[in-house]
C-alpha positions as CSV (number, residue, x, y, z in Angstrom):
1,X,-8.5,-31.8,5.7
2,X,-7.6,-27.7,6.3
3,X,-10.7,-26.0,6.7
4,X,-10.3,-22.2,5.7
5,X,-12.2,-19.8,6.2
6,X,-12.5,-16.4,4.6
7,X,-14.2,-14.1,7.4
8,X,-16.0,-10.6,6.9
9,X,-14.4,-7.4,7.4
10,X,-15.2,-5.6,10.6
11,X,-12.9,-2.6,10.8
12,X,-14.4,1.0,10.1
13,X,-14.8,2.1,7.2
14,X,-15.4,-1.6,6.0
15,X,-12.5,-2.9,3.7
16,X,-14.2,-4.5,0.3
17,X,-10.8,-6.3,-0.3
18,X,-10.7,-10.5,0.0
19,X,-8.0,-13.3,-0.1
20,X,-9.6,-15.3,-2.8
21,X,-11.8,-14.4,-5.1
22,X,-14.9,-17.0,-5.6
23,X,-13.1,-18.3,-9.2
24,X,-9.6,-19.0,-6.8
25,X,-11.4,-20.4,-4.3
26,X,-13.3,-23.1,-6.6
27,X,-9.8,-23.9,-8.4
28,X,-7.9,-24.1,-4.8
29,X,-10.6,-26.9,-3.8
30,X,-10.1,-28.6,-7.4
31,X,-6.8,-29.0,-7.0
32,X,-6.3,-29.2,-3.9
33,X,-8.9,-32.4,-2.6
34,X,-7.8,-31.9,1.1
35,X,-8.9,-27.8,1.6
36,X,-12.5,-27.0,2.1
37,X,-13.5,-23.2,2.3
38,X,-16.0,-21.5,4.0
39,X,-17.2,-18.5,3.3
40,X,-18.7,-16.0,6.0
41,X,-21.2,-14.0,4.3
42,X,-20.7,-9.8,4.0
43,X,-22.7,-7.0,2.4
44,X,-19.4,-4.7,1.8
45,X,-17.1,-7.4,0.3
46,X,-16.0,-6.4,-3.6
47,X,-17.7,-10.0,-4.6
48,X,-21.1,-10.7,-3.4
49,X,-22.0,-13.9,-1.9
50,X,-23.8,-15.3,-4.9
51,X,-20.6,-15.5,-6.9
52,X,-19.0,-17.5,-4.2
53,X,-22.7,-20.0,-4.5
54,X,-22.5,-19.7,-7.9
55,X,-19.2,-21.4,-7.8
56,X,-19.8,-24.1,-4.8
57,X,-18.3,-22.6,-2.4
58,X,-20.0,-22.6,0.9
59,X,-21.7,-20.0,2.8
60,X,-21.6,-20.0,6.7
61,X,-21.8,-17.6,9.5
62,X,-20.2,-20.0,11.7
63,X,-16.3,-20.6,11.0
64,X,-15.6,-22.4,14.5
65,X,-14.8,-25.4,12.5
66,X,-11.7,-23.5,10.5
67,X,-8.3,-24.3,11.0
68,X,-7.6,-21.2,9.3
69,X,-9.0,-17.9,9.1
70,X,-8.2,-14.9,6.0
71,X,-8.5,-11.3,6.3
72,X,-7.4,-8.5,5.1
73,X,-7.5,-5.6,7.6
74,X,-7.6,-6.0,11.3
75,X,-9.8,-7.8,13.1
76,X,-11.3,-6.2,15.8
77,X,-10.3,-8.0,19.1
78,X,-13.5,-8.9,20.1
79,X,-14.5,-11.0,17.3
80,X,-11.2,-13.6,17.5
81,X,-12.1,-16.8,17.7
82,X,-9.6,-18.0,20.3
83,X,-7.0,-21.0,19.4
84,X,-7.2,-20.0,15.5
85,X,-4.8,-19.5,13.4
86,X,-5.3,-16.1,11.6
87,X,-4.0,-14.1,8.3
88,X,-4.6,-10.4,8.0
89,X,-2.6,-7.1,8.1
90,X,-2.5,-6.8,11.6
91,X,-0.4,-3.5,11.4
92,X,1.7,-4.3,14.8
93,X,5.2,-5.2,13.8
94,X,6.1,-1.6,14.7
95,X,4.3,-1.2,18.1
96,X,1.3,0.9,16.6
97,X,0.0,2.2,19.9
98,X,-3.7,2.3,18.1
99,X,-3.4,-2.0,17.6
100,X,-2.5,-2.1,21.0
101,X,-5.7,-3.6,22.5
102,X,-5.4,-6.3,19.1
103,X,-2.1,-7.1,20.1
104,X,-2.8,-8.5,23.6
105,X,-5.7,-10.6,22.2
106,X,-3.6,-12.0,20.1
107,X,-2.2,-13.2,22.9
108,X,-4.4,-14.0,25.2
109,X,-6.6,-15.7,22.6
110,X,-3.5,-17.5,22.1
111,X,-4.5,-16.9,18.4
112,X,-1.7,-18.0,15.9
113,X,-1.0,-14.4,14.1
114,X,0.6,-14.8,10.5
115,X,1.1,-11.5,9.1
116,X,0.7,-11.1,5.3
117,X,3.2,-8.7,6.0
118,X,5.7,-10.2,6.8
119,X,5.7,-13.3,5.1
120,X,8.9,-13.5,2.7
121,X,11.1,-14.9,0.5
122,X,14.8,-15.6,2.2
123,X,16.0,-12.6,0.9
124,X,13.4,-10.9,2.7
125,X,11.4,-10.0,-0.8
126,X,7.7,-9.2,0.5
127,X,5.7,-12.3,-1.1
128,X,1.7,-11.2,-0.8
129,X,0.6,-7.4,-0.7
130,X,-2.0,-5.0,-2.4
131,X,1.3,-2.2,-3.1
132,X,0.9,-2.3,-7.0
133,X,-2.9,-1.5,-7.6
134,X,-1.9,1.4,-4.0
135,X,0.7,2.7,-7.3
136,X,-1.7,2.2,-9.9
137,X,-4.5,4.3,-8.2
138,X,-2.2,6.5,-6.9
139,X,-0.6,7.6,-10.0
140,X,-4.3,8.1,-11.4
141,X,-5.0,9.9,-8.8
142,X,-1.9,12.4,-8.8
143,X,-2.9,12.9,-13.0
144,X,-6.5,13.3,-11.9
145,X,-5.7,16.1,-9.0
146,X,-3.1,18.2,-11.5
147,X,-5.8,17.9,-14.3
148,X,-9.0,19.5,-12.3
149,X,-6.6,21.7,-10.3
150,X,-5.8,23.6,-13.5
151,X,-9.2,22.7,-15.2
152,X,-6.6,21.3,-18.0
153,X,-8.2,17.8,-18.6
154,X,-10.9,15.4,-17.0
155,X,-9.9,11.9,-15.6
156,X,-12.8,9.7,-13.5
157,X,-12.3,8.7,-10.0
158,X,-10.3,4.8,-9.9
159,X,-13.3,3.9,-8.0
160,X,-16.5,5.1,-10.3
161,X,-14.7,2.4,-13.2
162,X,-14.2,-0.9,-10.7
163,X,-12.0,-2.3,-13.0
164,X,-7.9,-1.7,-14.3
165,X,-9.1,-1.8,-18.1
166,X,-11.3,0.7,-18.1
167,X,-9.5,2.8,-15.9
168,X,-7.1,2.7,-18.6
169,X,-9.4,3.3,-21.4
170,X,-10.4,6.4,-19.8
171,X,-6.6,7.8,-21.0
172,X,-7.3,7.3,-24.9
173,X,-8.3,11.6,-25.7
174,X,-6.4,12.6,-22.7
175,X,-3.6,14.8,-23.9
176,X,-1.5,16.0,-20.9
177,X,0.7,19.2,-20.8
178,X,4.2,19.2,-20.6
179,X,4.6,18.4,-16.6
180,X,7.8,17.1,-15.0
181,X,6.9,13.7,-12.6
182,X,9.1,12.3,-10.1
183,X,8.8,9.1,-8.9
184,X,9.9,7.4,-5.7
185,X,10.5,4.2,-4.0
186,X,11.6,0.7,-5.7
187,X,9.2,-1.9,-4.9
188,X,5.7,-2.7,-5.8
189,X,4.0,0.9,-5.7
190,X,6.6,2.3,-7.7
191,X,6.0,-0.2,-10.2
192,X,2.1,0.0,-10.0
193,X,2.9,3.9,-11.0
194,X,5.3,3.2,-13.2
195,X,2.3,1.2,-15.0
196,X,0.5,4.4,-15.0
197,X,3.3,6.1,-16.9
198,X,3.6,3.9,-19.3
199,X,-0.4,4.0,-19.9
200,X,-0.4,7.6,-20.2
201,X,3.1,7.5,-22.4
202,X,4.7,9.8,-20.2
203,X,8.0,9.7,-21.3
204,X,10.8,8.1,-18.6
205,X,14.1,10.4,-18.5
206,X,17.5,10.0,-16.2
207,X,18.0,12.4,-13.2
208,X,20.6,14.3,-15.5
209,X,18.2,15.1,-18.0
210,X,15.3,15.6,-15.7
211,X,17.6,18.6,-13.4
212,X,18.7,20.3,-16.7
213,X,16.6,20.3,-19.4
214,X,12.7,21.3,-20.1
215,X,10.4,19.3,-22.6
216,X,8.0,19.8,-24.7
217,X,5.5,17.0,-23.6
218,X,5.3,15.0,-20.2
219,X,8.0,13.2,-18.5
220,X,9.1,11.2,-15.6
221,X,12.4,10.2,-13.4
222,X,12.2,7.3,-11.4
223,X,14.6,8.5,-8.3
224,X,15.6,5.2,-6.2
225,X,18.9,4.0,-4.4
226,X,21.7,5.9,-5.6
227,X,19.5,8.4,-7.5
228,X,17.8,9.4,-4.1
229,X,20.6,8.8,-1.4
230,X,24.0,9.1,-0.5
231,X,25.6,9.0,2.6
232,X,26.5,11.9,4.4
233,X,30.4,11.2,4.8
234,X,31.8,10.2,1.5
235,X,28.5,10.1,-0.9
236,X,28.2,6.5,-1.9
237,X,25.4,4.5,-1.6
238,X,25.7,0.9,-0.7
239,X,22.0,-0.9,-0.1
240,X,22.6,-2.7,2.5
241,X,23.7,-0.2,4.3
242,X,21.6,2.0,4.2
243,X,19.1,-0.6,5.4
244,X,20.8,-1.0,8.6
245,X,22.2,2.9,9.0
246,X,19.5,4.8,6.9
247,X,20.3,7.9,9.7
248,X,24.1,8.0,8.0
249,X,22.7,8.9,4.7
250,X,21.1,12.2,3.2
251,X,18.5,12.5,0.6
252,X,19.4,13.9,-2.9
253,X,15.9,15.3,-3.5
254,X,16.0,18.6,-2.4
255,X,17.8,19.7,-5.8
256,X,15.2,18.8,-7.7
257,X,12.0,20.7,-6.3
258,X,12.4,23.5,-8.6
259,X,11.9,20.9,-11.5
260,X,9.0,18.6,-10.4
261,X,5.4,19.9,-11.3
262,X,4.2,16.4,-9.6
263,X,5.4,13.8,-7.1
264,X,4.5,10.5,-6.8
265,X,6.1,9.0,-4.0
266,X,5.9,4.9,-3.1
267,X,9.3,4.7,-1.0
268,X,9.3,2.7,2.2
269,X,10.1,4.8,5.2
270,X,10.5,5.1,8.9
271,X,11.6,7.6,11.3
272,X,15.7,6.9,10.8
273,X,15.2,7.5,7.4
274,X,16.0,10.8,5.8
275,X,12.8,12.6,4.3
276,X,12.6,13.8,0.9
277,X,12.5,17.2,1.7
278,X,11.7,19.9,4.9
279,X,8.7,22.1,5.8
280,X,10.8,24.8,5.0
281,X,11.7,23.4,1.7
282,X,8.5,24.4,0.8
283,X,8.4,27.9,1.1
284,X,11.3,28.7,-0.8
285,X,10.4,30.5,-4.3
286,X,11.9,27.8,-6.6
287,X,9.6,25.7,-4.9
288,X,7.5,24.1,-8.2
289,X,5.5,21.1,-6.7
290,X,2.1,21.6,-7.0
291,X,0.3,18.2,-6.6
292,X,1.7,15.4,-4.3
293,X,0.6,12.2,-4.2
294,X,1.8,10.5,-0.9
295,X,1.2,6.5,-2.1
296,X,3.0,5.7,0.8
297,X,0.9,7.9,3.5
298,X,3.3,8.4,6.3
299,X,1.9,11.0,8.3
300,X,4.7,14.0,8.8
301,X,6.9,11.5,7.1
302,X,9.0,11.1,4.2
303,X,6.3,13.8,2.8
304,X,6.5,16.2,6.2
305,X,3.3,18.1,5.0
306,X,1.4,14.7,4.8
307,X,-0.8,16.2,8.3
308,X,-3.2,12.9,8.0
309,X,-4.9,10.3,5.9
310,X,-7.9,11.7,3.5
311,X,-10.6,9.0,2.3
312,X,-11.3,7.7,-1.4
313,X,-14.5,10.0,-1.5
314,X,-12.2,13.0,-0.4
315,X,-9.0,12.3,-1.3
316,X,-7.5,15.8,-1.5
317,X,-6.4,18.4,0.9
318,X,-4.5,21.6,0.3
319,X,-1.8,23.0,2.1
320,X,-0.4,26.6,1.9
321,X,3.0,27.1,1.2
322,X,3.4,30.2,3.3
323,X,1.5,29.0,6.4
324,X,1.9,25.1,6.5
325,X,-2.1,25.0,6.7
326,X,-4.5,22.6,5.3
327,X,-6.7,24.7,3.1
328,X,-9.4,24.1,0.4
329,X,-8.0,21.4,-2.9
330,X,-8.2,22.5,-6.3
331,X,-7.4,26.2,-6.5
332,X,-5.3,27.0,-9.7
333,X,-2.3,28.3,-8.1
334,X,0.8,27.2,-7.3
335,X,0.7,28.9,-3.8
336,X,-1.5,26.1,-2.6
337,X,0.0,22.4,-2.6
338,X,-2.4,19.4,-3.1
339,X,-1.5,16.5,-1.0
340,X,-3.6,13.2,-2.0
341,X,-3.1,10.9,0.9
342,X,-5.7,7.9,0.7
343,X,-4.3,5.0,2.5
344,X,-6.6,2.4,1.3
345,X,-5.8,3.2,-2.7
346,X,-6.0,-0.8,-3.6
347,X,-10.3,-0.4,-2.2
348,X,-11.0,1.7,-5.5
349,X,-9.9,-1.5,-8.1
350,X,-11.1,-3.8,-5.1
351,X,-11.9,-6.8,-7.8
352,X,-8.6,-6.3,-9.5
353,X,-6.6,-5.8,-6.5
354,X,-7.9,-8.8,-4.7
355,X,-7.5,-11.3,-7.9
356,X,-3.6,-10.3,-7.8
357,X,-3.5,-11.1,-4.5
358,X,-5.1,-14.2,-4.1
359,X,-3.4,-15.6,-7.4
360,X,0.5,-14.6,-5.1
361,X,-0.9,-16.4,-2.4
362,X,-2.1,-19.7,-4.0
363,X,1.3,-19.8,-5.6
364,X,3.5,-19.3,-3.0
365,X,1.9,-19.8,0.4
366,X,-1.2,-22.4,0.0
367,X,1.2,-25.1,-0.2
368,X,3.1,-23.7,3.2
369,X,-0.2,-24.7,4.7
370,X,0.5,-28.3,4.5
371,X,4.5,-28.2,5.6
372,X,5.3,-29.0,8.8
373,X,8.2,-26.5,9.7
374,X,7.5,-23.9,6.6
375,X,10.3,-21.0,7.6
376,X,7.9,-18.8,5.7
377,X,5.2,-19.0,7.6
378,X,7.4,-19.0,10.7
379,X,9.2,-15.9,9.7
380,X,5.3,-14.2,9.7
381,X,4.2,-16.0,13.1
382,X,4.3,-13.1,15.6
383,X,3.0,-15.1,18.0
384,X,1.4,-19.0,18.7
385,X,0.0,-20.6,21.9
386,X,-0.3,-17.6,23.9
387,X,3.3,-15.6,23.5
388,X,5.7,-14.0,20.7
389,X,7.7,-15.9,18.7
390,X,11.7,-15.6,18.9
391,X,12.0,-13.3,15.9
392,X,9.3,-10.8,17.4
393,X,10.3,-10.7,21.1
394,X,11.0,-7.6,20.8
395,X,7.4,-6.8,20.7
396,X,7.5,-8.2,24.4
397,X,6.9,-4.5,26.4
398,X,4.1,-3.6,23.4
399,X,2.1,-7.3,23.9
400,X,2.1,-8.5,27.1
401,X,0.2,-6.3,30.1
């Protein structure tokens, strides 16, 4: 018998997000006669306890007896029960200085730490995440800054609806102008915004056609791979690559900032990686961006006047192009550049986002559970019985004091 256990979120703000949702968990324990899960109960969580009752599942403020325990954020280092074996973002693969402290519980608890991060296919294809519905609301969000920035249309807040089909039914009388849209990035988010496009038939277009011609109602490019890079030397793009040497390639974004009215931008990035444009980029005249929204949230990253996280009942800051400071959101004029940076987008469809996920991980990790040597769980192990796994030693300096 596996014994899991879904546990409450602790980190502030709370996280309303959950593995299963209570119809998943009833089906997981129909089908599966050897898992048994326990709910811990939580006043924030996106389904109440009664739903999880309602459909048998079991209630308990005691998970000692789990063999397994699922979050979604990260769980504060004081409330690990040591020896267990834990899922959740834990948001340490990179040496976050701020997870620190979490880190060395991890291993002194010798807790078993299986990142939903890093559990993936053998072609390293990320397997669980909540990166679609962080597009979808997004991309609603970017629409819904440039709208009551210019007082042209009205769009309600992701979160005020709870649910994807009647986010979407808010677009029926929406009419937008004739913006140009850039999108970024080739995974999940882009394809949760891409979603949005095709919602609010916002017309897709090639990079040719995007640089050299104006329309007469709203479009979008999709920049990715070749479209947004090339290396610096001889201007070819090859993906692997520029996986491995992202510092020998340039970004190809820069000549389209005089074209883009909005950008929404889902690529992965790090700090090899070329950005998609400078500081200084933004002071130039043909400068045309007036609404960003940075999916992806890397502060003074890819988007170098991203200057922090905002929250879901802010989500907007301006910036001034001549300056480089934050100033007040939602002034019609181009001089001022609104940056929506939320980086808990999936919390505003909570219900939706958490049914997608659960229904990735009962197909391709529930029956991990029960393998002996599953190399997908073992690629996500950071670390088991009290130190790092192989693949993450070099973590070693960041988790042991």
């Amino acid at each position: 018998m596996i014994r899991i256990g879904l546990i409450r979120e602790r980190k502030s703000p709370a996280d309303n997000r959950v593995a299963l949702s209570p119809r998943q968990c009833a089906e997981i324990q129909d089908k599966f006669t050897l898992i048994k899960i326990v709910v811990e109960p939580s006043p924030d969580r996106c389904y109440a306890d009664a739903e999880y009752v309602a459909e048998g599942i079991e209630l308990s403020d005691d998970l000692q007896a789990c063999d397994i325990l699922l979050g979604i954020k990260e769980v504060p280092a004081e409330n690990l029960i040591p020896g267990k074996t834990y899922f959740f973002f834990s948001h340490t693969k990179k040496k976050q200085p701020y997870n620190q402290k979490l880190m060395y519980a991890l291993i002194e608890k010798r807790i078993r730490m299986i990142d939903y991060e890093c559990l993936m296919h053998s072609d390293e294809q990320r397997i669980l995440g909540f990166g679609l519905f962080a597009g979808i609301v997004g991309a609603h969000n970017g629409l819904l800054t440039y709208g009551r920035k210019f007082g042209l249309y009205e769009l309600p807040p992701a979160y005020s609806v709870r649910n994807f089909r009647k986010l979407t039914a808010s677009y029926r009388d929406v009419k937008l102008p004739n913006i140009k849209i850039a999108v970024t990035g080739s995974g999940k988010v882009a394809a949760g915004v891409l979603e949005i496009m095709v919602q609010m038939d916002i017309e897709p277009i090639e990079p040719e056609d995007y640089f050299n011609n104006e329309y007469e109602y709203p479009v979008y490019c999709h920049f990715k791979g070749k479209s947004l890079y090339a290396r610096k030397d001889d201007l070819s793009f090859h993906r692997e690559d520029f996986h491995t040497q992202p510092e020998k390639y340039k970004c190809l974004f820069d000549q389209y900032l005089s074209k883009t009215d909005i950008l929404m931008n889902g690529i992965y990035w790090d700090r090899h990686m070329p950005r998609l444009f400078e500081k200084t980029a933004v002071q130039r005249s043909d400068f045309r961006m007036s609404v960003i929204s940075d999916i992806t949230c890397d502060i003074d990253g890819s988007v170098p006047i991203n200057i922090g996280a905002s929250t879901i009942a802010d989500p907007v800051y301006g910036i001034d192009r001549k300056t480089l400071v934050q100033a007040p959101p939602f002034q019609p004029t181009k001089d001022i550049i609104d940056v929506m940076a939320v980086d808990n987008l999936p919390n505003e469809l909570p219900r939706d986002a958490s049914q997608y996920f659960g229904q990735h991980f009962e197909k391709y990790i529930l029956e991990e559970l029960f393998k002996t040597d599953s190399e997908i769980i073992e690629r996500a192990t950071i670390c088991k019985d009290g130190k790092l796994t192989r693949r993450y030693e070099y973590l070693s300096d960041y988790a042991y004091r």
